[in-house]
C-alpha positions in Angstrom: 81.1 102.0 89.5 81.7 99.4 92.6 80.2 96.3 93.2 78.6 95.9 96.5 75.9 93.5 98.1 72.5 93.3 98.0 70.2 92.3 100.4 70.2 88.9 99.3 74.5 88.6 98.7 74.8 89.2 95.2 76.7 91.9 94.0 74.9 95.3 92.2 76.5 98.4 90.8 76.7 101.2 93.0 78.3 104.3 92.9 79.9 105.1 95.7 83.5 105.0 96.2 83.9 107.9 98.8 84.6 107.6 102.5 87.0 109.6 104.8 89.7 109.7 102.5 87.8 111.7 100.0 86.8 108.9 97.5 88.3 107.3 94.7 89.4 110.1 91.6 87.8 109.8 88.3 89.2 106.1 86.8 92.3 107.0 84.7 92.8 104.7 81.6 95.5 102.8 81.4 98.2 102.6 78.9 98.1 99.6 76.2 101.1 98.3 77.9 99.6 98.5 81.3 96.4 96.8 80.4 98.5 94.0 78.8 100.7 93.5 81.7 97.7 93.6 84.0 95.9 91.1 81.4 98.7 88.8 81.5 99.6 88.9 85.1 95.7 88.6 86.3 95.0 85.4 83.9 98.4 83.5 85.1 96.8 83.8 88.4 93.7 82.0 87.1 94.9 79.5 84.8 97.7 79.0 88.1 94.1 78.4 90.4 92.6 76.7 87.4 95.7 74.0 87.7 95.6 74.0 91.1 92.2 73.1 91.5 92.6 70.1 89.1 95.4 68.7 91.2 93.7 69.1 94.7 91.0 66.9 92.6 93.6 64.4 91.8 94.7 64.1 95.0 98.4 65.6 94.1 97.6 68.7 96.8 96.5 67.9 99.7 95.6 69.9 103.1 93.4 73.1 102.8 93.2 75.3 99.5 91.8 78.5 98.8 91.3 79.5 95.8 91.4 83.1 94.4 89.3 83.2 90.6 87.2 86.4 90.4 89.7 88.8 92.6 93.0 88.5 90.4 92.1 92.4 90.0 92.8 93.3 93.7 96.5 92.2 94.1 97.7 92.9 90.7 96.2 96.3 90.5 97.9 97.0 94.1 101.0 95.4 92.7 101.1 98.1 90.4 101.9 101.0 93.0 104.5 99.4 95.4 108.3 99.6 94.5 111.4 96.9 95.9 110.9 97.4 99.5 107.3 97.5 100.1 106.3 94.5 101.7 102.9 92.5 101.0 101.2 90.2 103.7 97.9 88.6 103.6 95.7 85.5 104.8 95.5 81.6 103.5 94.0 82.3 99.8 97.3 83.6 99.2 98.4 82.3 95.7 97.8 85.6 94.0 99.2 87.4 96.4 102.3 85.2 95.8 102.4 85.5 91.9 102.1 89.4 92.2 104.8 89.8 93.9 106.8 87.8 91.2 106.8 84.7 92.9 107.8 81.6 90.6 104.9 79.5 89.9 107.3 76.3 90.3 108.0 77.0 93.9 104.3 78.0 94.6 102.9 75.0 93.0 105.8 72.4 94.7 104.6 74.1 98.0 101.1 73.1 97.3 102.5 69.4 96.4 104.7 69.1 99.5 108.4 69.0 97.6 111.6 69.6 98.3 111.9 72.9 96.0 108.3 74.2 97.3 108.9 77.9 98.8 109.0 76.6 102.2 110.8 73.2 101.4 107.6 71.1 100.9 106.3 71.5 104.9 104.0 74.8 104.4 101.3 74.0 102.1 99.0 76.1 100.3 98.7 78.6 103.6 102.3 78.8 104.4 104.6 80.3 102.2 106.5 83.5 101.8 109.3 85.1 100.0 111.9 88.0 101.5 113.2 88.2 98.0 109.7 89.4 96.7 108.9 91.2 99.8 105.6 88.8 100.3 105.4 88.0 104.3 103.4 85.0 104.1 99.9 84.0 103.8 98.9 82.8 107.5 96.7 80.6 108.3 94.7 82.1 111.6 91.9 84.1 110.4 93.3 88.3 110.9 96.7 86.6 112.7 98.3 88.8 109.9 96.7 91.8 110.3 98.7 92.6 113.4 102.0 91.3 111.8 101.6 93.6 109.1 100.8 96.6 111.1 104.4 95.3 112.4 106.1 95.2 109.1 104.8 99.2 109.2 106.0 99.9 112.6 109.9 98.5 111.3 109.8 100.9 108.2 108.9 103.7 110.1 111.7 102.7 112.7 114.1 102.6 109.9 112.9 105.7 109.1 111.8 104.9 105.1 109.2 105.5 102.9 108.4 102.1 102.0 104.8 100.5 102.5 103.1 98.0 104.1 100.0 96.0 102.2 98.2 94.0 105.0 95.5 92.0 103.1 92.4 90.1 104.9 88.8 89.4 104.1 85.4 90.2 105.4 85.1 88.1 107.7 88.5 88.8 109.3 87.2 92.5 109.9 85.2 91.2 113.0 88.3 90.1 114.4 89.5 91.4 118.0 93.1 92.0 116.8 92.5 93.8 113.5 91.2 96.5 115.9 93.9 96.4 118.3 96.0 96.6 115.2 94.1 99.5 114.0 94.8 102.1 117.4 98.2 100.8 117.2 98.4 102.2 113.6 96.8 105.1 114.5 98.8 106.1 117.4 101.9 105.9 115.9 100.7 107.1 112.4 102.4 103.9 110.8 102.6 103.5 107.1 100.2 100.3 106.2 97.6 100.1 103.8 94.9 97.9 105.5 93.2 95.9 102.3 89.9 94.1 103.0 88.7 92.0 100.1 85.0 91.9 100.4 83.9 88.7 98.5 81.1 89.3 100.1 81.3 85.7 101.8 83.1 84.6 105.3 83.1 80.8 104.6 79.6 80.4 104.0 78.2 83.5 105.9 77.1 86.1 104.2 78.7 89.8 105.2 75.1 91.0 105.6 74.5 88.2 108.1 77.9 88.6 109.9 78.4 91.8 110.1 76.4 94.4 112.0 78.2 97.1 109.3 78.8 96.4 106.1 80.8 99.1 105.1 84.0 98.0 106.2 85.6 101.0 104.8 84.4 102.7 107.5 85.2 100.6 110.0 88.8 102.7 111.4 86.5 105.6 112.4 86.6 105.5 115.9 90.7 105.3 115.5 90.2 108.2 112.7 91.5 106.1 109.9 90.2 107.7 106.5 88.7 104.7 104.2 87.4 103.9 101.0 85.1 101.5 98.6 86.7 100.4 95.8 85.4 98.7 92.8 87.8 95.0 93.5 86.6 93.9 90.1 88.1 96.6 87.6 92.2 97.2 87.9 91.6 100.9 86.9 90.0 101.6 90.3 92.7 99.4 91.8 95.2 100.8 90.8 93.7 104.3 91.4 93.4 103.8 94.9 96.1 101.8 95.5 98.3 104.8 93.9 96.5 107.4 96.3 96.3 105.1 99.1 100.1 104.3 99.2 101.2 108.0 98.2 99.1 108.7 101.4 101.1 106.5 103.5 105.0 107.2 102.0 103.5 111.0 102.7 103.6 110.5 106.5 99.4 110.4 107.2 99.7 107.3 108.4 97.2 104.1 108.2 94.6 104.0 105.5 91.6 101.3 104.8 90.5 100.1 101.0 87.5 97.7 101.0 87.6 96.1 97.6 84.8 95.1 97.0 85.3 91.7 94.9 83.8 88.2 93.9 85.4 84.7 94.4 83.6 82.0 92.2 84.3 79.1 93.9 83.8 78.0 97.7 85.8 79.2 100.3 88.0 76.3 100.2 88.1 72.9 97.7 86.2 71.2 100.0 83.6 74.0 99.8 80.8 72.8 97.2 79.2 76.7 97.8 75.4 75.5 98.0 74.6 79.0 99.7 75.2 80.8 96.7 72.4 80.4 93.7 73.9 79.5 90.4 72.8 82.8 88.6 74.6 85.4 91.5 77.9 83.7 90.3 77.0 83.7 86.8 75.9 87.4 86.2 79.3 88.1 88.1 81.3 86.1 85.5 79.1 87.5 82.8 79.1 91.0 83.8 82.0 91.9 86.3 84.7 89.8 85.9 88.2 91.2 86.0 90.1 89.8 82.8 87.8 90.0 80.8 86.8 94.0 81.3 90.8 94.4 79.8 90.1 91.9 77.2 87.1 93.7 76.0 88.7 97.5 76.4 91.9 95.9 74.5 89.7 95.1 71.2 88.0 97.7 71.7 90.2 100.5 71.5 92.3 98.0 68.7 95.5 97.5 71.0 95.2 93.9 71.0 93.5 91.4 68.5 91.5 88.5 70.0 95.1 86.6 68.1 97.3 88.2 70.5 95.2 87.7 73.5 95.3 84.1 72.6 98.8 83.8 72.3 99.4 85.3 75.6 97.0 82.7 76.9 98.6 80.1 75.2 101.6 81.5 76.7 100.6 81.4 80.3 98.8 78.5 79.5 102.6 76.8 78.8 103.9 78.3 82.0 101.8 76.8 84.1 102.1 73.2 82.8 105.7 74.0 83.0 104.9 74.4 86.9 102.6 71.4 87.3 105.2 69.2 85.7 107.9 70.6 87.9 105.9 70.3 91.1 105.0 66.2 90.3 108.3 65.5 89.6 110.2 67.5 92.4 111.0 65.3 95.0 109.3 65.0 98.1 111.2 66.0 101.5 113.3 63.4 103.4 112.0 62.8 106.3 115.0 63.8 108.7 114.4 67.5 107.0 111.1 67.4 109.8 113.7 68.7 112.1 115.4 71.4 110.1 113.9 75.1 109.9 112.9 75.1 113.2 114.5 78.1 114.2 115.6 81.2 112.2 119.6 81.7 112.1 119.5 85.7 113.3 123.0 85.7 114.5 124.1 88.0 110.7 
């Protein structure tokens, strides 16, 4: 099943998942192992947002910041089909994209404090980091400005002439942007391997997608550049992961560009200083209650006895300690001197 929107925003069980790439398989189960990697990995995202959150309140981060609780399934389920070489790029709520890719909390979390050790030396902030090392190409802060950069990153691979992938992540509301269309013919036309992800969380700032968007099916919305698409359910990793695995295969196989709409949830505003009075209480609630992400794993983990609520706690506990770990590391870091304003200006291309 996939969560879409009703008429009045809040997401409802449906069952589609087709589209021109022939639909999403039947939902294969994961192994114990996978389900407690993808447990693990999903809830340091939260309890990473969690902290986050906290230290925007205390004034320790300031700027912009997004926040990505309720759509930790989405990246981590993607994470699961790429290998070293595929690249990731995606908008401003970007942290979960960042931790995916096996980015150190420390350096995301001094980012978001302005240090020295932050992933861009303390002068990017919460929309403005990225990792070669990890293969994550930023989060940008220009709503779909990364939709033709990724579609980039595709054109280089298949220049090198590689197999490896390009994940291009942006939300609803980016999908009514000019260049994401531009982005799509130029995908098209040169068949280019890049998975175009739109996560639906069924908001663009405070707008509803039924209110912003003359289609809401923005799997469909590569047809008139005959880009095959699909509606995933955003919320469960299994259906990630399902697509992601066909989507990618798709790509690595030569067919060129392809379009997932996961269709997912954020619980908070769009930003912290988003207090998300457009959304009733109970549409986020039943969500939480009935949908959300980690705790579908939790439940199939007891239930099929390959975890006891003991060892889910520990591995809380355990992410739990990681993330303070970060938090302390990113108050104590120091902050940038201020003659480094004039360093990093310009990339060093010369090797």
């Amino acid at each position: 099943m996939a969560i879409a929107a009703t008429k009045n925003g809040a997401p409802a069980e449906t069952a589609r998942a087709g589209g021109d790439a022939g639909g999403v398989p039947v939902l294969p189960e994961l192994t114990k192992d996978q389900e407690l990697v993808g447990f693990r990995n999903m809830l340091l995202i939260r309890r990473f947002e969690e902290k986050a959150g906290q230290m925007y309140g205390m004034g320790l981060i300031g700027g912009f910041c997004h926040l990505y609780i309720g759509q930790e399934a989405v990246v981590i389920g993607m994470q699961m089909c790429l290998k070293p070489g595929d690249q990731v790029i995606t908008g401003y709520r970007d942290h979960g994209h960042m931790l995916a890719c096996g980015m150190d909390p420390k350096g995301v979390m001094a980012e978001l404090t302005g240090r020295q050790h932050g992933y861009s030396r303390g002068k990017g902030g919460s929309m403005h980091m990225f990792s070669i090392e990890t293969g994550f190409f930023g989060g940008h802060g220009i709503v779909g400005a990364q939709v033709p950069l990724g579609t980039g990153l595709a054109f280089a691979n298949s220049y090198r002439g590689s197999d490896n992938v390009s994940l291009t992540y942006f939300g609803d509301g980016a999908s009514n942007q000019g260049q994401v269309y531009e982005s799509f013919n130029m995908a098209k036309l040169w068949n280019l391997p890049v998975v175009y992800i739109v996560e639906n969380n069924q908001y663009g700032m405070g707008t509803s997608v039924k209110r912003a968007s003359a289609t809401t099916d923005l799997s469909q919305r590569g047809r008139s550049h005959d880009i095959p698409g699909m509606q995933v359910d955003g919320m469960d990793i299994r259906a990630v992961k399902a697509a992601g695995e066909k989507a990618v295969a798709s790509c690595r196989a030569g067919n060129g560009p392809i379009i997932l709409e996961m269709l997912t949830y954020r619980y908070r505003g769009h930003s912290m200083s988003d207090p998300a009075k457009y959304r009733p209480k109970e549409e986020v609630d039943k969500v939480r209650n009935e949908h959300d992400p980690i705790e579908q794993v939790r439940a199939r983990l007891i239930a099929r006895k390959s975890a006891t609520e003991e060892t889910l706690k520990k591995i809380d506990q355990q992410v739990r300690a990681v993330i303070n770990e970060a938090a302390e590391f990113a108050t104590s870091d120091p902050e940038p001197d201020p003659s480094d304003l004039y360093t990093d200006v310009y990339a060093d291309v010369r090797s």
